[in-house]
Every structure is written in structure tokens, then in C-alpha cells.
Backbone as numpy.savetxt, mean C-alpha at the origin, in Angstrom:
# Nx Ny Nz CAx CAy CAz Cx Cy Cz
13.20 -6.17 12.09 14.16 -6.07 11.02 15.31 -7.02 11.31
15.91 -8.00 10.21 16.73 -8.92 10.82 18.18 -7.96 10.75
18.55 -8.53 11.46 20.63 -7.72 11.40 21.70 -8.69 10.68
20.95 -9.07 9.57 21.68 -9.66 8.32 21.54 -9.66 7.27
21.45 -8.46 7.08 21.93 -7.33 5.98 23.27 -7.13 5.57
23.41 -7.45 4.19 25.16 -7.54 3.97 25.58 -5.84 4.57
26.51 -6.20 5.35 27.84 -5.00 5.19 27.79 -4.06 4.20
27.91 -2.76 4.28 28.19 -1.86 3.62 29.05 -1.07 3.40
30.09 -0.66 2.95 31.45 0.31 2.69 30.84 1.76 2.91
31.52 2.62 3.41 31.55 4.02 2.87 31.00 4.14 1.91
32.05 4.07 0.84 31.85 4.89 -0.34 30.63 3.64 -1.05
30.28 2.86 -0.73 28.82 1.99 -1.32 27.66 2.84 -0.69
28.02 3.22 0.74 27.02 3.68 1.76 26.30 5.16 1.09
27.03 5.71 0.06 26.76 6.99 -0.26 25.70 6.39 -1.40
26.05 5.13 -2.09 25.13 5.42 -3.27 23.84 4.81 -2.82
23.80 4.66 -1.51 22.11 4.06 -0.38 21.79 5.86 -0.40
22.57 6.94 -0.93 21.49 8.25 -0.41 20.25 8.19 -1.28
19.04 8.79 -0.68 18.27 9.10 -1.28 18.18 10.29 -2.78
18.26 9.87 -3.66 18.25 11.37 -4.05 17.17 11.81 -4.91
16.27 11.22 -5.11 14.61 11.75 -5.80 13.31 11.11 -4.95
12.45 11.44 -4.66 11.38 11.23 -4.31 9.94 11.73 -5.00
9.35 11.09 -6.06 8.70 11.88 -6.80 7.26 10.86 -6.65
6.15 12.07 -6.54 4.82 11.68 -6.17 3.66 11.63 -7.09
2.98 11.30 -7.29 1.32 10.78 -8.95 0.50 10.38 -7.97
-0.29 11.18 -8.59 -2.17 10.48 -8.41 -2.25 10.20 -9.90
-2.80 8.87 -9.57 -3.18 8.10 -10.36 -4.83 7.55 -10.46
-5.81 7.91 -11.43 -7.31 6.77 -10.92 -7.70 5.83 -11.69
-7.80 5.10 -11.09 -8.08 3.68 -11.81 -9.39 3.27 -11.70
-10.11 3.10 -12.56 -11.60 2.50 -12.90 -11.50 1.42 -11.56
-12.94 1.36 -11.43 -13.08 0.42 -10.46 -13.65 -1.30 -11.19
-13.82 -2.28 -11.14 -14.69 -3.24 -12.08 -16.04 -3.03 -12.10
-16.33 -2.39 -11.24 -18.11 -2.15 -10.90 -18.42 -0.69 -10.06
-19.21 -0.24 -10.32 -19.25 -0.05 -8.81 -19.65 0.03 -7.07
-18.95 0.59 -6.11 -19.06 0.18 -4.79 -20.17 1.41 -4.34
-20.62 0.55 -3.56 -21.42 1.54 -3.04 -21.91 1.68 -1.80
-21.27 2.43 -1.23 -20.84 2.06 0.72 -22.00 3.50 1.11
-21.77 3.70 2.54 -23.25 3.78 3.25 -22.86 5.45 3.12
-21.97 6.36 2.54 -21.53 7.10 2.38 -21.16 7.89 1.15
-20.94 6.89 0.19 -20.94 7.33 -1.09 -20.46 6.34 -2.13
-20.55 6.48 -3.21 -20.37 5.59 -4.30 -19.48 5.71 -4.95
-18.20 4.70 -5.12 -17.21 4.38 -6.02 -16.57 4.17 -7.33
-16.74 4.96 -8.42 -16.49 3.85 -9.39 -14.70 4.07 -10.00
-14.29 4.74 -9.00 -12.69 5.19 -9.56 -12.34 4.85 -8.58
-10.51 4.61 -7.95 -9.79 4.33 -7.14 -8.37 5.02 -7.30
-8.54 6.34 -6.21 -7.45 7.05 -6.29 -6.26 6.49 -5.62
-4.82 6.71 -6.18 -4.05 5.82 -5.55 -2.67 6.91 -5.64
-1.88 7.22 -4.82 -0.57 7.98 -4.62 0.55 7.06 -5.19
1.07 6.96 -6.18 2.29 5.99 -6.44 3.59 7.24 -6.03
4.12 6.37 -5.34 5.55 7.15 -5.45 6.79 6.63 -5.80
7.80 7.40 -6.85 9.08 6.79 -7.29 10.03 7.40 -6.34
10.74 6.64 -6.12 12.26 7.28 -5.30 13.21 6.40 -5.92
14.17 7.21 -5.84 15.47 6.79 -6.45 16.83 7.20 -5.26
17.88 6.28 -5.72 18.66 6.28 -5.24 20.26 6.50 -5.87
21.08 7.50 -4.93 22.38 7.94 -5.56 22.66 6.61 -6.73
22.56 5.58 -6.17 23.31 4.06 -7.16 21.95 3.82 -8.37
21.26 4.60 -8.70 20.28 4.97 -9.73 18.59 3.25 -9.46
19.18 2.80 -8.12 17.85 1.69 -8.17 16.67 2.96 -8.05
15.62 2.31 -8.14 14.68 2.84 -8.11 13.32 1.71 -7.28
12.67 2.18 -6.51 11.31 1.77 -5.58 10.46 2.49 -5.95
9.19 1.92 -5.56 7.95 2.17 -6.14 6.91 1.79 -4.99
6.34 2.69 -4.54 5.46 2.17 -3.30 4.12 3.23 -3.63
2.97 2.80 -2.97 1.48 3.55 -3.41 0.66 4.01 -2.14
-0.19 4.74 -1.92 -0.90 4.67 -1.21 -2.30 5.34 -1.29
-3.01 4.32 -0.64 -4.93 4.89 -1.19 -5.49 5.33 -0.04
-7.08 5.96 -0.67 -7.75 6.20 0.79 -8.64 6.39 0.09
-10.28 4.85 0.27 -10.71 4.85 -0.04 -12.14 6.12 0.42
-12.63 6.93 -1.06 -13.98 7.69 -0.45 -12.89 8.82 -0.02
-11.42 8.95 0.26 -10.75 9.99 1.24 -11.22 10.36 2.11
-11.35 11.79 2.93 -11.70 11.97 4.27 -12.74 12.09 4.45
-13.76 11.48 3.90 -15.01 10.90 3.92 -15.01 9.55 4.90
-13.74 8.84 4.47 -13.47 7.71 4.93 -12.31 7.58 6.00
-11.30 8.10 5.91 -10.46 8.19 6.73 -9.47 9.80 6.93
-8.58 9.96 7.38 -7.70 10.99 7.68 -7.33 11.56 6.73
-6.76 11.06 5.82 -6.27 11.11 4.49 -7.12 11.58 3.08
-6.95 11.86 2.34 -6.48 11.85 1.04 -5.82 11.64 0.01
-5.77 11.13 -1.11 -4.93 11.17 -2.21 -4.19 13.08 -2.30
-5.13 13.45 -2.12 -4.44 14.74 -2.20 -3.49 15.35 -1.29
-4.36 15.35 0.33 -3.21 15.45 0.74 -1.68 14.60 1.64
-2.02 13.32 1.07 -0.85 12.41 0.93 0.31 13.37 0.22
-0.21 13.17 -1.27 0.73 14.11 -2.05 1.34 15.09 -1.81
0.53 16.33 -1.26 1.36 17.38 -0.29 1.79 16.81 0.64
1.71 15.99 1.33 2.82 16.02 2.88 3.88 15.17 2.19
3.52 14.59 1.30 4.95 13.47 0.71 5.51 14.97 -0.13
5.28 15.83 -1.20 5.93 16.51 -1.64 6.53 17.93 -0.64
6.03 18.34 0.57 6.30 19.56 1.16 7.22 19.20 2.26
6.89 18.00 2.91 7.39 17.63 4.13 8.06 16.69 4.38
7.92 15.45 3.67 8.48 14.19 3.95 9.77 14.28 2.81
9.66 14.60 1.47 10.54 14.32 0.42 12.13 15.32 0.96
11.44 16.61 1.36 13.11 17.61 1.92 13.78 16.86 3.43
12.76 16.42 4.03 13.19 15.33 5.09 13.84 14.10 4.56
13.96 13.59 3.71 14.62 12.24 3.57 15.61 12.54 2.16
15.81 13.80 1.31 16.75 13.76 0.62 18.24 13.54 1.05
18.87 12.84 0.24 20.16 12.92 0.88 20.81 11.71 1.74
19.51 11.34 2.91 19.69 10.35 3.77 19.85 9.19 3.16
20.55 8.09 4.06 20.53 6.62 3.59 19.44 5.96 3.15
19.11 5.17 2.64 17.63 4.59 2.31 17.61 3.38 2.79
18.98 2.68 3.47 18.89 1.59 4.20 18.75 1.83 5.81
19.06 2.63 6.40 18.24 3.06 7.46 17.08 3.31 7.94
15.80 2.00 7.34 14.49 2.29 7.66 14.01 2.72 9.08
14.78 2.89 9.71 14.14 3.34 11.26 14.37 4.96 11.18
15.94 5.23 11.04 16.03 6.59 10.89 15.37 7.63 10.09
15.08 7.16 8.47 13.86 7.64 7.74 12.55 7.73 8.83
11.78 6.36 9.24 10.59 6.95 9.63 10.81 7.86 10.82
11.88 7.65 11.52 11.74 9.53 12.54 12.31 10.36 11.80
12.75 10.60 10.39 12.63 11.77 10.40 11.42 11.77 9.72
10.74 11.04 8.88 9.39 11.54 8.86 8.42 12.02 9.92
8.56 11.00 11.26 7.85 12.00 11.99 8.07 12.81 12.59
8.96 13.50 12.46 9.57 14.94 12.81 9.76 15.78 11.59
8.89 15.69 10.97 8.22 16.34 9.90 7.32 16.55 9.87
6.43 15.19 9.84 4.81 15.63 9.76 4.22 14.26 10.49
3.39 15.18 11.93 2.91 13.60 12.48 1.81 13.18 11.64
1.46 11.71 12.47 0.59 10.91 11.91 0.47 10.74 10.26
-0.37 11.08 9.66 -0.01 11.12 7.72 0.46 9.59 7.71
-0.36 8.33 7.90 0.79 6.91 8.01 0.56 7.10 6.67
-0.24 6.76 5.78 -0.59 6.48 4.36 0.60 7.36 3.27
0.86 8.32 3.80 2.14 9.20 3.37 3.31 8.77 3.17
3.35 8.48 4.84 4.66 7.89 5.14 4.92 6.08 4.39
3.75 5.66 4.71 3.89 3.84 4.23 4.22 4.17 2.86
3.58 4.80 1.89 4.48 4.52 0.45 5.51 4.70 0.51
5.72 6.08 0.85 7.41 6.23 1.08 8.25 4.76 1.21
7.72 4.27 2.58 8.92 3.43 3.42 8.67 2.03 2.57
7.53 1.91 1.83 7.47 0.49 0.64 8.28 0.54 -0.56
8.98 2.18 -0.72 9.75 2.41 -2.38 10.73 2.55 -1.75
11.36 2.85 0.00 12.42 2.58 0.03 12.80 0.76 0.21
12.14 0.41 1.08 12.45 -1.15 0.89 12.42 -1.74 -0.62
11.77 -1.37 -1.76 11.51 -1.94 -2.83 12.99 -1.48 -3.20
14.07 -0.04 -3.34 14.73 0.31 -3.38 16.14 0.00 -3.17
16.17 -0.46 -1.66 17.24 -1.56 -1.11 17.49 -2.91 -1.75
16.10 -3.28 -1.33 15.91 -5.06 -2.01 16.61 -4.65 -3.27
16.56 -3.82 -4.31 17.02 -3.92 -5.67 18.12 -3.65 -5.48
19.12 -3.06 -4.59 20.22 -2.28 -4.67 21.12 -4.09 -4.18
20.67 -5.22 -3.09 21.15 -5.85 -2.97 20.64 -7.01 -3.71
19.79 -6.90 -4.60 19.75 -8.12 -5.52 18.72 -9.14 -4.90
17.27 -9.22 -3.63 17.33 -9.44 -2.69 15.45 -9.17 -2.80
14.72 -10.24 -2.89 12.85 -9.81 -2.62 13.13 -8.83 -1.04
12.07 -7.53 -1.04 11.73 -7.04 -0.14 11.55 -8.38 1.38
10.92 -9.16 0.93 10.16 -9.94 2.47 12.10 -10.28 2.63
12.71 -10.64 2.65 13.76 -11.32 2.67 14.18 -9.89 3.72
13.93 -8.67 3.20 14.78 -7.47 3.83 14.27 -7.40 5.69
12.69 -7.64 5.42 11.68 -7.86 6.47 12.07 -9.32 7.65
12.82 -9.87 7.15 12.80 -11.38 7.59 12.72 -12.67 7.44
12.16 -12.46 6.38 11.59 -14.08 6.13 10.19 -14.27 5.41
9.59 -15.09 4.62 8.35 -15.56 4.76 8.25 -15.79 6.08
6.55 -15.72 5.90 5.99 -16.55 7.18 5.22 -17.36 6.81
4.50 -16.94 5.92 3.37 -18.03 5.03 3.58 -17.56 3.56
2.78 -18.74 3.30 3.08 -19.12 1.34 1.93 -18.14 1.04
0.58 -18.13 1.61 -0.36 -17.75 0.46 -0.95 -17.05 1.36
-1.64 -15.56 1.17 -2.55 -14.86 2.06 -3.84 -14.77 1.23
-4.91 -14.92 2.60 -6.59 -14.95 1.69 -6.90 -13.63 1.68
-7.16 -13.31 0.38 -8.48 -11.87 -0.15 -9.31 -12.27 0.04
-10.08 -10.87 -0.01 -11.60 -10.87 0.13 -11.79 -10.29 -1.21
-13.11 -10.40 -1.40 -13.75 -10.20 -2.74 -15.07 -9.50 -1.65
-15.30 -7.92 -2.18 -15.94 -6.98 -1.20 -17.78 -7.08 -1.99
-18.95 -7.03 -1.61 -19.75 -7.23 -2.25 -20.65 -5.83 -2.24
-20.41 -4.69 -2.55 -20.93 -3.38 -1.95 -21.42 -2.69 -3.75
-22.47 -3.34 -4.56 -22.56 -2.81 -5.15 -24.13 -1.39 -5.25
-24.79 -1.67 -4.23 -26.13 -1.49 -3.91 -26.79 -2.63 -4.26
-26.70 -3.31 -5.40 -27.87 -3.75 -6.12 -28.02 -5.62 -5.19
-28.91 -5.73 -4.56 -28.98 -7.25 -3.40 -29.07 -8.25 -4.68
-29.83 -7.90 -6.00 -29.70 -9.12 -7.08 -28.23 -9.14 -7.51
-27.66 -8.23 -7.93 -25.95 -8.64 -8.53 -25.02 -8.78 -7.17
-25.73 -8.48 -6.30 -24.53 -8.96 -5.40 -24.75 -10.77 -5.22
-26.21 -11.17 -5.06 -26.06 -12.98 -5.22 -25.44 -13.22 -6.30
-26.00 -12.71 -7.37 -25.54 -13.27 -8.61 -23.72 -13.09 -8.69
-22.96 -12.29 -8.07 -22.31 -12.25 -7.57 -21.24 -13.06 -7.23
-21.87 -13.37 -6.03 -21.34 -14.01 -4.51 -21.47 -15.68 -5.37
-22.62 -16.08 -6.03 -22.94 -17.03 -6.88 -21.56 -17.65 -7.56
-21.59 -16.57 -8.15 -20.41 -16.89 -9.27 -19.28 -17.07 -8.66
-18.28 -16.09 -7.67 -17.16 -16.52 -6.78 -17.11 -17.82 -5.73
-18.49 -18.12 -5.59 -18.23 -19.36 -4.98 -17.41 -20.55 -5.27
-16.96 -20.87 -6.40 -16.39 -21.76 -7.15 -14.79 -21.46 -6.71
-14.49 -20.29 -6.94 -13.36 -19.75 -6.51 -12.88 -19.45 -5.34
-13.24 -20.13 -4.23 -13.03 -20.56 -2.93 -12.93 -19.41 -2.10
-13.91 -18.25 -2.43 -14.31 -17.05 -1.57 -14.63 -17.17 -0.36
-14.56 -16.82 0.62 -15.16 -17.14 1.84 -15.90 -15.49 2.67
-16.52 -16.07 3.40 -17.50 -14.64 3.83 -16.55 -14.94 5.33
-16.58 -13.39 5.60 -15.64 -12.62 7.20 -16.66 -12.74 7.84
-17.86 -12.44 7.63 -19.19 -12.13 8.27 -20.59 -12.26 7.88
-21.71 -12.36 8.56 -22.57 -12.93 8.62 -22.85 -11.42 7.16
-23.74 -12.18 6.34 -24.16 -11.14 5.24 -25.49 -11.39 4.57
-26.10 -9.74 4.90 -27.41 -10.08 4.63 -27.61 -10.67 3.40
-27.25 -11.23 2.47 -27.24 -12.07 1.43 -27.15 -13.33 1.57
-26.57 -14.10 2.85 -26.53 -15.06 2.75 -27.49 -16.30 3.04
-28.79 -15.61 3.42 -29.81 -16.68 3.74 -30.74 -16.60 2.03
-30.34 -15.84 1.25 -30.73 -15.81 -0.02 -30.28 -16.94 -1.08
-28.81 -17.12 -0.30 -27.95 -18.07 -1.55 -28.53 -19.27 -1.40
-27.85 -19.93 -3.26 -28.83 -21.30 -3.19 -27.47 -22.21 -2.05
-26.58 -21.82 -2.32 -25.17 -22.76 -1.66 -24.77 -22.19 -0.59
-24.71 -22.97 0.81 -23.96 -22.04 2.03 -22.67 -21.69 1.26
-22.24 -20.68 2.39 -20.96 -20.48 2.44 -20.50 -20.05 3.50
-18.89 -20.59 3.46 -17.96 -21.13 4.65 -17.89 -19.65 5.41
-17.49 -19.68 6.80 -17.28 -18.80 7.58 -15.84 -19.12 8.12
-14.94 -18.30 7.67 -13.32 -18.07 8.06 -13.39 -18.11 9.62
């Protein structure tokens, strides 16, 4: 975190309190669907959370878990409860520019739960940044780089629409992470990151 962060007054310092923290499941269609070695996708549950602040900015941060505890620790569901039972009476009130002090008192609330806690701490930075006029990365430090590479995931079951696929994104400068049983099928190599 850099330590050039404008100055804050008292009485400015009060309108950094937290004073709403409010939690949604939200599902969003998937474009296709996924279909992993566990179960099949075609929705994408996602935790958005609003928080607001005494000076009325407002942040917006999300958090998923794909398949849920099928797949990992988590849930959409119970994200939502530990952000509504445990984390939200823990951080009312408090500063929202104190990102260190927020995440201990989150975890002196409720351990581990990161997916809980990370929306939270993305709607308070989204929160600040707005309160000083100011992109989040700027709050973080700095850029570091201009452009980060996605992946484009190929998990539909079907080995014909996934070439046909992989086919079509080639143009669009996709690149494969890993060796994929599809790829001695394609008519065009493709690059290895």
C-alpha cells in the first residue's frame, strides 16, 4: 500500500465510516455450457456487494465460486451469510480507508471465508478511490503493466465444438496454458505461453 494517500481531517475522517454493507446473489447465464469433471455449468453465481460510506460514495465488489463447495470452500451462499452475520457488524462504523484494520477485523470475525472477505475489501477500495476522485490501482500503487492475458476456458464436453471452437479464437490471439487434448486435432498450431 503506498503512504501517499492525501491527508485526512477529523471531521473528513468520519465521512470514510462505513455505514451500509449490503449483499445479492446474482446468476448469470453462462455463453455455453462448461462442463468440468464434476459437474456441469450453465449459470454463474456471483455475490455482488454494495457498501456505502458516511460521505454517501458507494463501492461495489463481487465474489464467485465456481460449481461452490463442489469446487472450493465456499459458496455463493455461504459468502452471503458470513458477509451478512459476521463481517458487515464487524466493519460498520469503521473507517473504510484503513484497509489493513478492516481485514483484521474481518478476521477476527470469521477465519478464512477469503472470497467473503475479497468483495468486501474490492467495494471498500472501489469506495475510497471514489471518495478521493482517484482509479482503485492508483490506491494499490501504481500500474505495473498495460494489458493482462485471459484465457478463453474450452470445457464444453463436446471434443467437436471445442475445435470448432479453439478454431475460431485463434484469430483472436488466444493462447493455450497447456498441452490440450485437442491440440494435435487442430488444423493450425497453437502458441504455448
Amino acid at each position: 500500500m503506498p503512504d501517499t494517500l492525501p491527508a485526512v481531517s477529523a471531521g473528513v475522517q468520519r465521512d470514510f465510516a462505513i455505514a451500509s454493507i449490503h449483499s445479492t446473489i446474482v446468476d448469470v447465464p453462462t455463453v455455453r455450457q462448461h462442463k468440468l469433471s464434476s459437474l456441469s455449468v450453465t449459470a454463474q453465481s456471483y455475490v455482488i456487494v454494495e457498501l456505502r460510506l458516511a460521505n454517501g460514495a458507494e463501492g461495489i465488489g463481487e465474489a464467485a465460486t465456481l460449481g461452490g463447495p463442489r469446487w472450493s470452500e465456499e459458496s455463493v451462499e455461504s459468502i452471503k451469510a458470513t458477509i451478512d452475520t459476521y463481517l458487515t457488524p464487524a466493519l460498520l462504523g469503521a473507517p473504510a480507508n484503513g484497509f489493513e484494520a478492516a481485514r483484521i477485523r474481518m478476521d477476527e470475525a470469521a477465519k478464512r471465508n477469503n472470497a467473503a472477505k475479497a468483495a468486501i475489501e474490492s467495494a471498500l477500495f472501489d469506495a475510497v478511490g471514489k471518495t478521493f476522485g482517484v482509479p482503485v490501482v492508483q490506491l494499490l500503487g501504481g500500474s505495473v503493466r498495460e494489458r493482462v492475458p485471459v484465457l478463453w476456458t474450452l470445457a464444453s464436453g463436446d471434443p467437436a465444438q471445442e475445435i470448432e471452437e479453439a478454431e475460431k479464437r485463434l484469430p483472436q490471439a488466444y493462447t493455450m496454458r497447456s498441452r490440450s487434448r485437442l491440440a494435435p486435432r487442430l488444423r493450425r498450431p497453437i502458441s504455448r505461453a
